[in-house]
MARSENU-243834 format. One record per residue (C-alpha): y negated, x negated, z negated. Coordinates in Angstrom, 2 decimals, decimal comma, padded with zeros to 5 digits, m for minus. Example, Ala and Ser with C-alpha at 12.3 -4.5 7.8 and 13.67 -1.06 7.14 Angstrom:
2
[[004,50 m012,30 m007,80]]
[[001,06 m013,67 m007,14]]
//
This chain:
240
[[m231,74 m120,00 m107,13]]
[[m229,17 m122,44 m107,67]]
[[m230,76 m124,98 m106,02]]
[[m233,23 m124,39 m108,18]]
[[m231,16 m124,50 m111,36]]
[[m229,62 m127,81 m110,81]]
[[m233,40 m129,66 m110,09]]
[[m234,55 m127,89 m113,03]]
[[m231,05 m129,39 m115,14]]
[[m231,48 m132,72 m113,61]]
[[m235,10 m132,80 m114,71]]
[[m233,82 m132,29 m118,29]]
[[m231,50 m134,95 m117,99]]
[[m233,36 m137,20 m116,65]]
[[m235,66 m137,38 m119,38]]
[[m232,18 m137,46 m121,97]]
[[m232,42 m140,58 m119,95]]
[[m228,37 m139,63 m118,86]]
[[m229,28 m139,79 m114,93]]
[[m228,69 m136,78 m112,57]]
[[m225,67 m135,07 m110,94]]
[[m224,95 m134,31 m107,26]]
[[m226,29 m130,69 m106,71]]
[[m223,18 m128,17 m106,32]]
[[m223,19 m124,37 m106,30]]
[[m223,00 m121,95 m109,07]]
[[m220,08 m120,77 m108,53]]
[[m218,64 m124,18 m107,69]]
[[m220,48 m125,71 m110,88]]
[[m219,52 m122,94 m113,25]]
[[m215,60 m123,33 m112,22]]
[[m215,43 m127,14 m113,38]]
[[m217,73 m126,49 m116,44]]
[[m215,50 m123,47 m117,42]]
[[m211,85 m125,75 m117,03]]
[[m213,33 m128,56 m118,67]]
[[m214,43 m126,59 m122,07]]
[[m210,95 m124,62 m121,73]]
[[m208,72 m128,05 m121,29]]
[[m210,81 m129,78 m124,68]]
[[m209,05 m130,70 m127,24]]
[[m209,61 m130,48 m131,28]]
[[m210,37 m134,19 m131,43]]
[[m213,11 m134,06 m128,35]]
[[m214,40 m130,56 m130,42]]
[[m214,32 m132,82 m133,37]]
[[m216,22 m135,73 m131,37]]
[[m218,82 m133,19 m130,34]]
[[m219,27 m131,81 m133,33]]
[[m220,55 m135,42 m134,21]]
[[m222,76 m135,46 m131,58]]
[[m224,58 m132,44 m132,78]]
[[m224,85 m133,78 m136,36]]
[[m226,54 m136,52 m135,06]]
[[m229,12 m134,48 m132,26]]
[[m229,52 m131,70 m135,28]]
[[m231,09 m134,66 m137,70]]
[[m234,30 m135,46 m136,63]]
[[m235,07 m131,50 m135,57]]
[[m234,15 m131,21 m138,84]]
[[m231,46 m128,41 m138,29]]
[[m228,69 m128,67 m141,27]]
[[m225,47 m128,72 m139,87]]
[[m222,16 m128,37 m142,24]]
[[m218,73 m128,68 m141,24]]
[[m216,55 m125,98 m143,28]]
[[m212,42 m125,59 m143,21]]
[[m212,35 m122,35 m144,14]]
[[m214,41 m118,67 m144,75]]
[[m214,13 m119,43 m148,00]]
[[m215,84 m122,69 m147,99]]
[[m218,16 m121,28 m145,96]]
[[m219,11 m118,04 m148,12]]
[[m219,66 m121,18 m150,50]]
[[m221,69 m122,82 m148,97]]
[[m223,87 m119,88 m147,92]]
[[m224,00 m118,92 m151,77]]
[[m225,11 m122,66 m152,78]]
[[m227,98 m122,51 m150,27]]
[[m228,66 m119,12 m151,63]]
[[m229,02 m120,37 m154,88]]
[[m231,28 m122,90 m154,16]]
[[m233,68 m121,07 m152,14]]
[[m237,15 m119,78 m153,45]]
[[m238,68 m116,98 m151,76]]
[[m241,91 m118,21 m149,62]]
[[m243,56 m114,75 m150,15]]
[[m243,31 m112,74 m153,12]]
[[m240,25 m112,58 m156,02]]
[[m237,82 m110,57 m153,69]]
[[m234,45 m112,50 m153,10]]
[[m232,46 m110,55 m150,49]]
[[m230,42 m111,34 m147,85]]
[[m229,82 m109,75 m143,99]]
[[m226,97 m110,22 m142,52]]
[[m225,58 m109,87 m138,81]]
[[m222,77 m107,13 m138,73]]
[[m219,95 m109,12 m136,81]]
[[m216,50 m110,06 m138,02]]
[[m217,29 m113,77 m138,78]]
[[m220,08 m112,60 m141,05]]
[[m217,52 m109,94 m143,06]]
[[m214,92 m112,84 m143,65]]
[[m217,02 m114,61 m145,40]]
[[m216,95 m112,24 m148,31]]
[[m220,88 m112,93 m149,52]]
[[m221,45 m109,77 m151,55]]
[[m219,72 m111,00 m154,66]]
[[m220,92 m114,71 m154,03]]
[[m224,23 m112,96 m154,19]]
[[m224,40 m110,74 m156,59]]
[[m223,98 m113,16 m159,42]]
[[m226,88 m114,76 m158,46]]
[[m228,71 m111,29 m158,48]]
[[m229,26 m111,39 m154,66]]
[[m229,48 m108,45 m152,43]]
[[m227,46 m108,30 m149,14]]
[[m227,81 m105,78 m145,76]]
[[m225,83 m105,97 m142,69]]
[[m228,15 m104,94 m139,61]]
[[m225,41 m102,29 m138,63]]
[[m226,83 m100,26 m135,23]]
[[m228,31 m097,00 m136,19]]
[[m229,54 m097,96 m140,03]]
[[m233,08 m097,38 m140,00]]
[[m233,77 m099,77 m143,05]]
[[m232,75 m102,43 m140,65]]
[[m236,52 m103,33 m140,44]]
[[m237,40 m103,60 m143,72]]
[[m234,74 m105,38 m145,13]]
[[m235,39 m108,02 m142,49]]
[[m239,24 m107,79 m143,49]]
[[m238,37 m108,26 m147,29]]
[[m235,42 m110,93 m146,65]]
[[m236,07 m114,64 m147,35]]
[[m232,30 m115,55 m145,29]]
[[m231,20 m114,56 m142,85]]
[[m227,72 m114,76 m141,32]]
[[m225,91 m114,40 m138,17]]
[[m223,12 m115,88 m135,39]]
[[m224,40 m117,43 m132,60]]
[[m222,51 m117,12 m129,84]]
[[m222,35 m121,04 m128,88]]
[[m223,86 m124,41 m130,03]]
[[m225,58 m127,08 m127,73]]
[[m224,34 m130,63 m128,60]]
[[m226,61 m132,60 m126,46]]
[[m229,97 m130,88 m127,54]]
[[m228,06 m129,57 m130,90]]
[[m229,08 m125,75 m129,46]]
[[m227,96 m122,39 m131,01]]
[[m227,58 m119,94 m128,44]]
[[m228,33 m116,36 m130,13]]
[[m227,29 m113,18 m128,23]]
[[m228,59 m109,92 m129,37]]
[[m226,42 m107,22 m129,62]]
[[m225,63 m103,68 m131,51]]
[[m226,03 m104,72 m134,83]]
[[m226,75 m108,18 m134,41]]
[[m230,72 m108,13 m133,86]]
[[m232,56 m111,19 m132,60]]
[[m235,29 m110,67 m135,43]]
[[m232,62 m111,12 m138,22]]
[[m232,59 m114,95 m136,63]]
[[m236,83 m115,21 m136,17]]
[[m238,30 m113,07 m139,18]]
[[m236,85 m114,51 m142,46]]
[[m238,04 m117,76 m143,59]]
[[m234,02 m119,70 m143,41]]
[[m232,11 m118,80 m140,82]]
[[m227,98 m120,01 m141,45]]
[[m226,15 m119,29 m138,11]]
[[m222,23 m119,44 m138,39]]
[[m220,03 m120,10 m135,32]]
[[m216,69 m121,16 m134,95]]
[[m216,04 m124,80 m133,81]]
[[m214,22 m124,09 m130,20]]
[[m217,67 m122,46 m129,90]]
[[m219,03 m125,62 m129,53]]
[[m220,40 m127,04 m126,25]]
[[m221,21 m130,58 m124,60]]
[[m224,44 m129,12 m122,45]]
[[m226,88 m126,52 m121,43]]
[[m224,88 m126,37 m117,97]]
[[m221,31 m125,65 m120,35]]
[[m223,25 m122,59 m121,87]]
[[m225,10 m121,07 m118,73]]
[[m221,31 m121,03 m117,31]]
[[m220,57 m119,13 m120,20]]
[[m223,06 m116,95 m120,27]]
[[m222,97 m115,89 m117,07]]
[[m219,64 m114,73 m117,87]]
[[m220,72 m112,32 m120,17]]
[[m221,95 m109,15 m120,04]]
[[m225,22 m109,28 m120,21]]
[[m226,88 m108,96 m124,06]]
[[m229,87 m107,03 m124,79]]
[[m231,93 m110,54 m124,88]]
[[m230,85 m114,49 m126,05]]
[[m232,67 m117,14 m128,31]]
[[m232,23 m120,58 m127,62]]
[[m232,62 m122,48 m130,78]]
[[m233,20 m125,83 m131,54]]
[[m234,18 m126,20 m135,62]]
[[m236,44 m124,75 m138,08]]
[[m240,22 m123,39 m136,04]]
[[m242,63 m126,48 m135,75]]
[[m245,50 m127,07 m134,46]]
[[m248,22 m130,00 m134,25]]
[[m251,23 m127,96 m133,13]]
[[m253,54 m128,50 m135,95]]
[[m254,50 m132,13 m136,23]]
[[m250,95 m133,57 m134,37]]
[[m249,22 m132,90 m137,90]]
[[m246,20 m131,48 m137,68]]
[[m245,55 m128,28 m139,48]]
[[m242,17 m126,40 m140,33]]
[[m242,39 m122,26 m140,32]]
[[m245,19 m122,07 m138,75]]
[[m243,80 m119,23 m136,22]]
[[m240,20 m118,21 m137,77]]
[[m237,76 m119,95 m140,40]]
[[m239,30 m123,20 m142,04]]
[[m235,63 m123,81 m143,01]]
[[m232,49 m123,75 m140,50]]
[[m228,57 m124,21 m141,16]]
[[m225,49 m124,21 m139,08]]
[[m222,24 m123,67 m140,46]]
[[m219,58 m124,61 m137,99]]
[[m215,68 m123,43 m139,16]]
[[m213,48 m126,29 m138,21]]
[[m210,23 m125,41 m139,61]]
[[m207,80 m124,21 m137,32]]
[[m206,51 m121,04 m139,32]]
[[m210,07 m119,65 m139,18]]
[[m210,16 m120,46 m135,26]]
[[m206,55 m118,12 m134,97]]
[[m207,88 m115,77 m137,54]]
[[m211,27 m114,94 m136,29]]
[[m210,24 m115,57 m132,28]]
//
């Protein structure tokens, strides 16, 4: 399995064209990748942080830097604003129920602009509709990929995987120290956790270039992705 794991990593990185690494073990591997996130400092968050602005460009995944909730509620609201519906006249909203999400403060952002929110919350069995009826949807994701500019999506109670494939813009929020350098970083981190219902690795909007080798945005989920990533460093002691 492991062995397995690192060939399959080295594969990746050797068409990044950034070489290959001597195989260790997992439990080896995941011990260095777990000190080296825990020893990084703001500025090398801040450095990565570049790096994903400039991966996220071409997949066209819109990544904004934000100091606080507040500027991020903003931010969500200005995107809101600007967004037509791709189906129908309905503009409402679903939103992941998580912490991050609530401190953001969207419902009277919204509700100037006449826009209907819902938080998935476990147990509401409008959950489905709402996300059927939503043109945005918005959740955490648990980390960010710099080197492939990846969202990494965990499902969990009240935080539903389709709230991230179903509406046509997806905005993900996630806290900067969230942040990672590779895929390597966030399988070490994963396998930390306990394991989620299911996980969706994202990289941008849904493409494809099936039809005629033109390229396509929406085709199966969101024609329009977002990242917000909180950098200020109240927000990272607030929301920790």
């Amino acid at each position: 399995m492991a062995n397995n794991q690192a060939l399959f990593l080295d594969r990746i990185r050797i068409a990044l064209k950034q070489g290959s690494r001597p195989s260790m073990s997992v439990a080896t591997d995941d011990k260095a990748f777990l000190q080296s996130i825990a020893s990084r400092g703001r500025e090398e968050q801040l450095l990565l942080l570049r790096q994903l602005m400039d991966n996220a460009e071409p997949l066209h995944l819109q990544v904004h830097g934000c100091a606080s909730l507040t500027a991020a509620g903003e931010c969500v609201a200005a995107i809101a604003r600007e967004c037509k519906p791709e189906f129908g006249t309905c503009r409402e909203i679903v939103l992941h129920d998580h912490p991050l999400v609530h401190g953001l403060q969207l419902a009277p952002l919204l509700s100037v602009q006449g826009i209907a929110n819902h938080l998935t919350r476990s147990g509401d069995p409008d959950v489905r509709q709402h996300t059927v009826n939503a043109s945005i949807g918005i959740t955490v994701a648990a980390w960010a990929i710099a080197e492939s500019a990846t969202i990494v999506q965990l499902t969990r109670p009240g935080q539903p995987r389709s709230t991230s494939l179903v509406p046509s813009i997806h905005i993900a929020v996630m806290l900067l120290s969230n942040l990672v350098a590779t895929l390597a970083e966030a399988y070490a981190l994963l396998r930390r956790e306990q394991h989620p219902d299911s996980l969706v690795l994202i990289s941008g909007p849904s493409k494809t270039a099936d039809i005629e080798h033109t390229m396509v945005h929406g085709a199966h989920g969101p024609r329009e992705m977002h990242l917000i990533v909180l950098t200020g460093a109240m927000v990272e002691g607030e929301t920790a």
